[in-house]
N, C-alpha and C positions, 0 to 999 in steps of 0.2 A: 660763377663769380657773382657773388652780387655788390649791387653799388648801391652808396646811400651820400647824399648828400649833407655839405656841412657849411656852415656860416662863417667868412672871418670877421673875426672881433680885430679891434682897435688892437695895436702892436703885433698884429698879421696872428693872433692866436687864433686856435681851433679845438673842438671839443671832439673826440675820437668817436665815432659809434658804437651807441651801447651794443649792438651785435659784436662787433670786433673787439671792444673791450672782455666781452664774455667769451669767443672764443680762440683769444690771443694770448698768454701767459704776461701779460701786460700790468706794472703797477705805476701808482704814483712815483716821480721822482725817475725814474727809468729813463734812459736815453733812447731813440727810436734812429733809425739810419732811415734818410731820406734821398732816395735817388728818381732824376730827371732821364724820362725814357721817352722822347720825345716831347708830346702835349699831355702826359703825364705824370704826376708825384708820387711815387710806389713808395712808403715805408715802409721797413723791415725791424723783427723784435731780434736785438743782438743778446745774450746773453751772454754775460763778463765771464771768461775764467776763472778757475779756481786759483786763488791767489796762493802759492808756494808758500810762503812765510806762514801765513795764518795753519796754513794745512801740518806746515812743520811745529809749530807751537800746540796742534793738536785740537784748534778751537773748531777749526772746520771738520774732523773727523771723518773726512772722505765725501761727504756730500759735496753738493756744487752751492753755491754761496753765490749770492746777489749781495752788489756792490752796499747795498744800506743795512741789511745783515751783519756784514763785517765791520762797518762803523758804528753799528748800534754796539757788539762784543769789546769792540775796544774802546768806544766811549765807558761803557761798563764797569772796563777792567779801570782805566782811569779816575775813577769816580771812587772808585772802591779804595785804592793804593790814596786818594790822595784825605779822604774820608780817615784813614789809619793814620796818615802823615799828621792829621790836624788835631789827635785825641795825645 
């Protein structure tokens, strides 16, 4: 296990370690689970399920789908529909 130390910033922020960033499936914008195990902070990377609806509409196609993927597709499709609406 290795450990690496980090700074809090002002509003209790923290910068992740570029090791753990490189080998953690980790992105920007991502929610991290953070649990209290004693005098420790363990975060964990959760990965969101595959959203039913999206996968029924066929835009997820069977892949597993992160939560800013699916709102990039349907901001997308929004843009597109409302782009038609305005000509």
């Amino acid at each position: 296990m290795q450990k690496s130390k980090v700074k809090i910033l002002s509003g209790f922020r923290l910068t992740i370690p570029e090791e753990a960033r490189r080998r953690l499936p980790i992105k920007v914008g991502e929610e991290l689970v953070f649990t209290l195990d004693g005098k420790r902070l363990v975060y964990m990377v959760e990965e969101l399920p595959e959203d039913p609806v999206i996968a029924m509409l066929s835009l997820a196609k069977g892949e597993r789908r992160r939560l800013d993927e699916v709102e990039d597709t349907v901001l997308s499709e929004i843009e597109e529909k409302l782009k038609r609406a305005q000509r």
